[in-house]
N, C-alpha and C positions, 0 to 999 in steps of 0.2 A: 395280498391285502385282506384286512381281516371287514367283512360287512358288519358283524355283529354289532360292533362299538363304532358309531358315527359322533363326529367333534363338529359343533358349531361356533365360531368364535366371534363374539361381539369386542369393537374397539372403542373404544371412547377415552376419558381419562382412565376409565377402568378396563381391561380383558376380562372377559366371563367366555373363558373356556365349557361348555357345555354338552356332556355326552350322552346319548341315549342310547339303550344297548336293544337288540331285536332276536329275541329267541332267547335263548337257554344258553348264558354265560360260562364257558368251562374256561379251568384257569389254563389250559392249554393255548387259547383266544389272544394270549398277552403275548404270545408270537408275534400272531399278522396285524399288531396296532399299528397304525400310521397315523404317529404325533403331528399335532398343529404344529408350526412353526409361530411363537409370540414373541413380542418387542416387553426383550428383558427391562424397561428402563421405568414401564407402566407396572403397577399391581395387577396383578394375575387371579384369577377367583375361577378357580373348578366348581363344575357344580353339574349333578347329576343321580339318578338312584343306582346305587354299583353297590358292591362287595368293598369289606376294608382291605381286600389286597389290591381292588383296582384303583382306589384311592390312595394305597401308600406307591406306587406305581408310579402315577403320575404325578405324586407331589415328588418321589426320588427324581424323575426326568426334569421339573420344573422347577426346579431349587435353586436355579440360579435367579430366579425373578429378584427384584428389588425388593417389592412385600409379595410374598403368598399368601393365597387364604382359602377357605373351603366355605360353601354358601351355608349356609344356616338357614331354616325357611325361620326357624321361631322368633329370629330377630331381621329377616326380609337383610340381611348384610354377608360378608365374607366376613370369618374369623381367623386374624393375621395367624400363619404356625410359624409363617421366618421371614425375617425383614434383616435387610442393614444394618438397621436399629432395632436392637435385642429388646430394647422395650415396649415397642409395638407388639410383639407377640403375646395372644388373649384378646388383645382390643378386636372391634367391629370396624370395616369399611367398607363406607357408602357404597352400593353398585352404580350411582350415576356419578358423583361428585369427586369418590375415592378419598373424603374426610374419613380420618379415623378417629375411633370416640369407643368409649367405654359400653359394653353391653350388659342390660342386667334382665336377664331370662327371669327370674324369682327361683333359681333351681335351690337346693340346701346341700345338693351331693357336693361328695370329696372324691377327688382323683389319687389313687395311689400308684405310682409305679415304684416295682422294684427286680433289680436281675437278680436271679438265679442259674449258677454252675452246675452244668448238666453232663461231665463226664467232656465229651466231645464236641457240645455245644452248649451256647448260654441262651437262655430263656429270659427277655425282658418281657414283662407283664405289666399290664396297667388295668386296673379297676375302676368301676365307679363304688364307691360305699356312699353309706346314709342318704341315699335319696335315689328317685327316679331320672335326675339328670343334675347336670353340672355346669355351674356357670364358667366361659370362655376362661374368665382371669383367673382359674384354676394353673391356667397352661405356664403361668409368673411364680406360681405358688412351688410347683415341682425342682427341684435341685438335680438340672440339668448338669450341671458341672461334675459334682458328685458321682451320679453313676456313672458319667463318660471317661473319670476314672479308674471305675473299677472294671470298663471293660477292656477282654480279651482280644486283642487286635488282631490273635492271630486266629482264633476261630469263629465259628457261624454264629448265627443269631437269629432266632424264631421268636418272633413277634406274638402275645397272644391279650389281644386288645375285650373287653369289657367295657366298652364306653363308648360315646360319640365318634363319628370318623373325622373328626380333629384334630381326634386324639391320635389316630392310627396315622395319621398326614404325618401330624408331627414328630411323631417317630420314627419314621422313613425317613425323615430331613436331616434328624439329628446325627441318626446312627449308620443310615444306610454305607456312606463313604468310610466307616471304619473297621469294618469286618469284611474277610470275604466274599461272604453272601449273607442275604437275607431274608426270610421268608414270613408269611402273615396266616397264622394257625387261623381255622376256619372249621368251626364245629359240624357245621353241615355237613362238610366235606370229611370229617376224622383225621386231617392229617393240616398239614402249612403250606402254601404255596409263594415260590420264590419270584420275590418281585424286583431284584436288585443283585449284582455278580460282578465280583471282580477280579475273578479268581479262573485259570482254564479248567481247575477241579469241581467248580461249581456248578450242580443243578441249571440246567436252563431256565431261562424265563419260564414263569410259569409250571414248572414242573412240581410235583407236590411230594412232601416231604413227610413221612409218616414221625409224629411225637408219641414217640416210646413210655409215655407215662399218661395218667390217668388227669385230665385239667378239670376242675368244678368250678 
């Protein structure tokens, strides 16, 4: 059992999953997590200060919720990254009531994501350009379809996120079930750590994965 990361789970119409970590997070930690057990049928909302690999983590394990979403302090709401209904995803909900409603931060950034073919593995990337941050309905604007076709189903995939951890959630949700494995670059760290495996050749949880090339 891992002490590090402790989960406190509030119920109501909404879950707020919420985890605070105690000491010096290594991604080796993503071993001994012992997941909440939540009631798929309620919206689900993480919410904690963590790393984007421990956030695409736990949105990979929780993706079967009805709505997900990751807490936002600037809008005091969850931001849907996957619902039933594909077009809740970007909107805000409520943490008491679980209405969902349009959020508008005032950001002016633009989210770009796009994969890149890396020999034996594919690199999806996502940026924030022209601004300091980026409004949720950003996440409507992206053409999910599109690169979910141009990826390689049969190899890995290293996540290397520049943006809010929404962004990084929803990444995990999208992609994680279609590659082997998956991992979330981590500049601190110089290398990706695997947060997601389905494969008996895959990296361990956790295990960190050196990217052979130079990221800015």
């Amino acid at each position: 059992m891992n002490e590090k990361i402790r989960f406190s789970l509030k119920t109501g119409k909404v879950q707020i999953l919420e985890f605070t970590i105690s000491g010096l997070l290594e991604p080796s930690d993503l071993r001994g997590v012992q997941l909440v057990e939540v009631d798929p049928s309620k919206p689900l909302i993480i919410s904690g200060r963590g790393p984007q690999w421990l956030y695409a983590f736990l949105a990979h394990h929780y993706h079967f919720a009805r709505i997900l979403a990751t807490y936002e302090p600037r809008a005091n709401m969850g931001i849907v990254i996957s619902s039933v209904n594909e077009k809740d995803v970007g909107l805000g909900v409520d943490i008491e009531a679980g209405l969902l409603k349009e959020v508008k931060l005032g950001a002016d950034g633009r989210i770009d994501v796009g994969l890149i073919k890396l020999g034996s593995i594919q690199l999806l990337r996502a940026e924030l350009l022209e601004g300091a941050f980026a409004e949720p309905s950003e996440l409507k604007r992206i053409r999910w379809w599109d690169i979910k076709r141009a990826v390689d189903p049969s190899k890995p995939m290293i996540i290397y996120v520049m943006a809010p951890v929404w962004v990084s959630a929803k990444l995990a949700v999208e992609f994680s079930n279609l590659v082997p494995w998956i991992s979330i670059y981590d500049p601190r760290l110089e290398s990706s750590v695997t947060v997601a495996r389905h494969s008996l050749n895959a990296p361990e949880i956790g295990q960190q994965v050196e990217l052979k090339i130079q990221l800015k």
